[in-house]
PANU-134136 format. One record per atom (N, C-alpha, C): x, y, z. Coordinates in steps of 0.02 Angstrom, whole numbers, plus 32768, in hexadecimal, padded with zeros to 4 digits. Each point is the difference from the previous one (the first is absolute). Example, Ala and Ser with C-alpha at 12.3 -4.5 7.8 and 13.67 -1.06 7.14 Angstrom:
2
PT   c1   c2   c3
PT 8294 7EE4 8186
PT 7FD3 803B 8000
PT 802D 803C 8000
PT 7FEE 8035 7FDC
PT 802A 803B 8003
PT 7FD9 8037 8025
//
This chain:
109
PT   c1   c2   c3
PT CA53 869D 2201
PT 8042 800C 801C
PT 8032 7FFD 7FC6
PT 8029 802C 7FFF
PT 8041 8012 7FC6
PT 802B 7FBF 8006
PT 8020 7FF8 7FC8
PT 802B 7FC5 8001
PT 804B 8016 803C
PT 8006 802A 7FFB
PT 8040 802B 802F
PT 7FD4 7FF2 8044
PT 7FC0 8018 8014
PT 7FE6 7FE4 8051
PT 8010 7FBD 7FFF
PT 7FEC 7FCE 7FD7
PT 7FE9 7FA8 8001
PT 8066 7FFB 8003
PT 8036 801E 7FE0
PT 8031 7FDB 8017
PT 8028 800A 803D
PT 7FFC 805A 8012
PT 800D 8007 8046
PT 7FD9 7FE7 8037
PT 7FC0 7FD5 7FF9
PT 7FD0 7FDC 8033
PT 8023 7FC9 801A
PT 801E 7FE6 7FA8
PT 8020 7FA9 8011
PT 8041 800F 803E
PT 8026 8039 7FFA
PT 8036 7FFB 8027
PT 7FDE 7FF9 804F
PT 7FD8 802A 8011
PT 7FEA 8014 803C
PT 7FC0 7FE1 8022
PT 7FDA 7FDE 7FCC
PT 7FBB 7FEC 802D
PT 8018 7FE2 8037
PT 8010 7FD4 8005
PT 8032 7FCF 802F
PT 7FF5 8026 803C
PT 8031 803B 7FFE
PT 8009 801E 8044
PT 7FCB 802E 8011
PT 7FD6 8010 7FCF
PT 7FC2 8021 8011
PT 7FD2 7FD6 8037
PT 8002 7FC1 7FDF
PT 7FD1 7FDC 800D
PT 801E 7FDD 8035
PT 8045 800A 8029
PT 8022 7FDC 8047
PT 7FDE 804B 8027
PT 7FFC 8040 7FEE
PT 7FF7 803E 8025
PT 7FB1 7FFA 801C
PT 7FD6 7FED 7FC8
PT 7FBE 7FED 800D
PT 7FE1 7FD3 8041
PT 8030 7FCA 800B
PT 8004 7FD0 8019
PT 802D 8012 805D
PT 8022 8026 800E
PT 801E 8015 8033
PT 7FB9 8012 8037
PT 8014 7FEF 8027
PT 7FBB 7FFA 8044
PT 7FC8 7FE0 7FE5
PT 7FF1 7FF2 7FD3
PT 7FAF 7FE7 7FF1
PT 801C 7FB2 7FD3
PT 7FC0 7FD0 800A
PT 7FFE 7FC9 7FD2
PT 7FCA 8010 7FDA
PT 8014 7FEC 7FAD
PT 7FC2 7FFB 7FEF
PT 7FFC 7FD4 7FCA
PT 7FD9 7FF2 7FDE
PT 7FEC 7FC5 7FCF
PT 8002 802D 7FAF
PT 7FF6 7FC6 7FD5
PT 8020 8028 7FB4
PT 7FD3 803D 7FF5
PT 7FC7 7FF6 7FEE
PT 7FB7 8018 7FED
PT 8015 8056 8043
PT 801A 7FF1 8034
PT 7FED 8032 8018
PT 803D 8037 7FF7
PT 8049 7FDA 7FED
PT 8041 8022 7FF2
PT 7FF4 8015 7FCA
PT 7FCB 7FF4 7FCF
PT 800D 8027 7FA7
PT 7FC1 8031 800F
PT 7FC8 8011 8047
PT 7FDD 8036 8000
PT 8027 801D 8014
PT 8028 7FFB 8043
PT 8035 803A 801E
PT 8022 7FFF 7FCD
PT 8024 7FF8 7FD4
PT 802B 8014 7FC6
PT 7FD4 8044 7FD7
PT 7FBA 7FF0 7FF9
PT 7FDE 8026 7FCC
PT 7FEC 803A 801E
PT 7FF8 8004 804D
PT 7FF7 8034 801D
PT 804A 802B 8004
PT 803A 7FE8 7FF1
PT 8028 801B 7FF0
PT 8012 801E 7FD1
PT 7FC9 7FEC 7FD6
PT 8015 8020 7FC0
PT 800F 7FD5 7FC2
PT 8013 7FCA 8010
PT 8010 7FC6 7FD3
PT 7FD5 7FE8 7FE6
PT 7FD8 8024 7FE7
PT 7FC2 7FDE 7FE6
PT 7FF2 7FCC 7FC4
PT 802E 8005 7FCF
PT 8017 7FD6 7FD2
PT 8029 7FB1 8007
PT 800B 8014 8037
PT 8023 7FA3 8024
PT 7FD5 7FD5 7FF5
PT 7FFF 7FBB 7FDA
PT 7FE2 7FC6 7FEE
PT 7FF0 7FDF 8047
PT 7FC3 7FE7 8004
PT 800C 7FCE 804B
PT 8030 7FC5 7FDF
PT 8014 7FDE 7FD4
PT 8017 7FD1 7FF8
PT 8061 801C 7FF5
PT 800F 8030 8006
PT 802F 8021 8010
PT 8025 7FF7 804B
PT 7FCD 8021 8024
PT 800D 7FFF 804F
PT 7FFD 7FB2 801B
PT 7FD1 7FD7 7FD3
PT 800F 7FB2 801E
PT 8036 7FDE 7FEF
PT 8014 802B 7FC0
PT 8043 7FC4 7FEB
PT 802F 801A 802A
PT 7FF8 8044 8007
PT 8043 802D 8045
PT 7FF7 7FDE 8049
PT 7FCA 7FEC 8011
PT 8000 7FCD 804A
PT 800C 7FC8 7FF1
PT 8000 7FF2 7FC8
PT 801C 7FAB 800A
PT 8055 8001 7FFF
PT 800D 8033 7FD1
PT 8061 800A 8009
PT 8019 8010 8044
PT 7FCD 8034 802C
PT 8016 8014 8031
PT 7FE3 7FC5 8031
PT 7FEF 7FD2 8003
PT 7FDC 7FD1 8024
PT 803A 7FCA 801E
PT 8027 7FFF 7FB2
PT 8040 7FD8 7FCA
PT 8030 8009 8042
PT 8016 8036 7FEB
PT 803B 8026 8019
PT 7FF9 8015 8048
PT 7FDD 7FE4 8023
PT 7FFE 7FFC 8044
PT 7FF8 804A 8024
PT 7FD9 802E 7FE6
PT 800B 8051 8012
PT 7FA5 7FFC 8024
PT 7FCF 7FE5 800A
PT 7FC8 7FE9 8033
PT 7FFA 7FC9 8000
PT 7FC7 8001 8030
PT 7FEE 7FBF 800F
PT 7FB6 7FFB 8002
PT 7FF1 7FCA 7FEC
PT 7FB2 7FEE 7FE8
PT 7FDB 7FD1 802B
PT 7FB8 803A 8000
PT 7FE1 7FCE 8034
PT 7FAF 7FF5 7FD4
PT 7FE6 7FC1 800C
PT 7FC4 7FFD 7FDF
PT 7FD6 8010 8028
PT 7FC2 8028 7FFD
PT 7FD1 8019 802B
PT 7FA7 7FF2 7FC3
PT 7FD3 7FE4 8040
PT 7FD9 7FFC 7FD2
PT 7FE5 8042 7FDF
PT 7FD5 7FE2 7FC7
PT 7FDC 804C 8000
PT 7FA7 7FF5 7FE5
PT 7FC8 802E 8017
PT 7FE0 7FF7 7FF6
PT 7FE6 7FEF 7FA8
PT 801E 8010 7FD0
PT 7FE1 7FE5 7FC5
PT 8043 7FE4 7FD2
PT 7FFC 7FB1 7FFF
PT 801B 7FE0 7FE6
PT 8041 7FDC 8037
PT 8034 7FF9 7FD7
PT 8041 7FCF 8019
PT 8037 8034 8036
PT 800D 7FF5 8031
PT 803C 8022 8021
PT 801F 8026 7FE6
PT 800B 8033 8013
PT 8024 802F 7FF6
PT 8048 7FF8 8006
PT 8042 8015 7FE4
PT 8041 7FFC 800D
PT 801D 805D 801A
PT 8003 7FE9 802E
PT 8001 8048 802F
PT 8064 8012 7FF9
PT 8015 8029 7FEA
PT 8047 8008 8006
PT 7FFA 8045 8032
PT 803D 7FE8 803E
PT 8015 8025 8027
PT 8055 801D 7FE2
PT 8026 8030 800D
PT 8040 7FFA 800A
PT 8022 7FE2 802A
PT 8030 7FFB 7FE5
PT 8027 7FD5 8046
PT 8040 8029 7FFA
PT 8024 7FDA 8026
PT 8058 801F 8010
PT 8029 8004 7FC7
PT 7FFD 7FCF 7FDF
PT 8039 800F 7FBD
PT 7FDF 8034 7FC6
PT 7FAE 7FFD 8002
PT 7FC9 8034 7FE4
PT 8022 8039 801B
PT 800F 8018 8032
PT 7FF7 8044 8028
PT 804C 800D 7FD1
PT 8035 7FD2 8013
PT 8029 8006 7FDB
PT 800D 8029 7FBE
PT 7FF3 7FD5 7FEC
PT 7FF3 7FFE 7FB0
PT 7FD6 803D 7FF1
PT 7FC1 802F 8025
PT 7FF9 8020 8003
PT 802D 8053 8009
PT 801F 7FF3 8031
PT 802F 8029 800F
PT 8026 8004 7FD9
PT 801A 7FD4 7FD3
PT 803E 7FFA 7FC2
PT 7FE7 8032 7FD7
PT 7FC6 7FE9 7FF1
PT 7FD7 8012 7FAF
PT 7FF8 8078 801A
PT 7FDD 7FF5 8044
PT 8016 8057 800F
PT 8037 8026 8006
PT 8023 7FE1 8014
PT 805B 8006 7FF7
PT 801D 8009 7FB2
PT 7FE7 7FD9 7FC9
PT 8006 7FFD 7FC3
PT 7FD7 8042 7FE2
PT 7FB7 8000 8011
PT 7FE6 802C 7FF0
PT 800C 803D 801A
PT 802D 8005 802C
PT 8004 8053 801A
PT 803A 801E 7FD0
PT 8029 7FBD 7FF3
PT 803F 8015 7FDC
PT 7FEE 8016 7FBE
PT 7FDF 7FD4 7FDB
PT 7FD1 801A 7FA7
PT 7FEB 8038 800A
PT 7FCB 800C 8024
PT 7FDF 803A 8007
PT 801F 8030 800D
PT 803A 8004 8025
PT 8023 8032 8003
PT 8019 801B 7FCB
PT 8039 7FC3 7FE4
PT 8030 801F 7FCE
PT 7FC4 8013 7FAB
PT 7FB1 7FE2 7FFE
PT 7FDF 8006 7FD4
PT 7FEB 8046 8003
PT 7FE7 802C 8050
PT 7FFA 8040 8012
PT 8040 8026 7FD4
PT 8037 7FF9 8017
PT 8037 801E 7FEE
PT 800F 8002 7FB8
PT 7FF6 7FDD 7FC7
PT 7FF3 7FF2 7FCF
PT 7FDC 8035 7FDB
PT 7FCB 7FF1 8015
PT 7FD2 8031 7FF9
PT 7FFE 804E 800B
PT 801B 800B 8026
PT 800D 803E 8022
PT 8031 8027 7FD8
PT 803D 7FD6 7FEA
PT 8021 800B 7FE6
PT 7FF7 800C 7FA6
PT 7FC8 7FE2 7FE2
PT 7FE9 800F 7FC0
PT 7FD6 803C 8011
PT 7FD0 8003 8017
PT 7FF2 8060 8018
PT 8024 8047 7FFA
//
């Protein structure tokens, strides 16, 4: 991954990874495969864990331990309400970049 992908990631994983999370719970191990089936294939698992423990922080899900068959409980993050939030902010933000970044662009053409 280009150093230009790895710094536009830092702005946005965040809300990638609240979008991931909308209707479904899921645990770390299984949020950095759906990431890679996205395409993100370069995302560190120790990346996406330090991003659930900030978002864990900051009150945007909520965590439930569930056992699992090999080894220690699992920490399952759902979204929650200020998540959905905070979600909605970050697409609201992103419709606005993307726009005026389209236009930008369009305009060097």
């Amino acid at each position: 991954m280009g150093k230009q992908m790895t710094e536009m990631l830092k702005g946005t994983l965040e809300g990638i990874v609240l979008a991931l999370l909308t209707g479904r719970a899921a645990y770390g191990y299984e949020i950095t495969t759906l990431l890679r089936e996205q395409g993100f294939t370069e995302i560190a698992e120790g990346t996406v864990y330090a991003l659930l423990v900030r978002i864990e922080q900051k009150g945007l899900v909520d965590v439930e331990k569930r056992p699992s068959e090999k080894g220690p409980p699992r920490k399952v993050y759902t979204l929650n309400t200020q998540g959905k939030k905070e979600l909605n902010e970050f697409w609201n933000t992103w419709s606005f970049l993307s726009g005026r970044i389209e236009e930008l662009r369009k305009e060097g053409n």
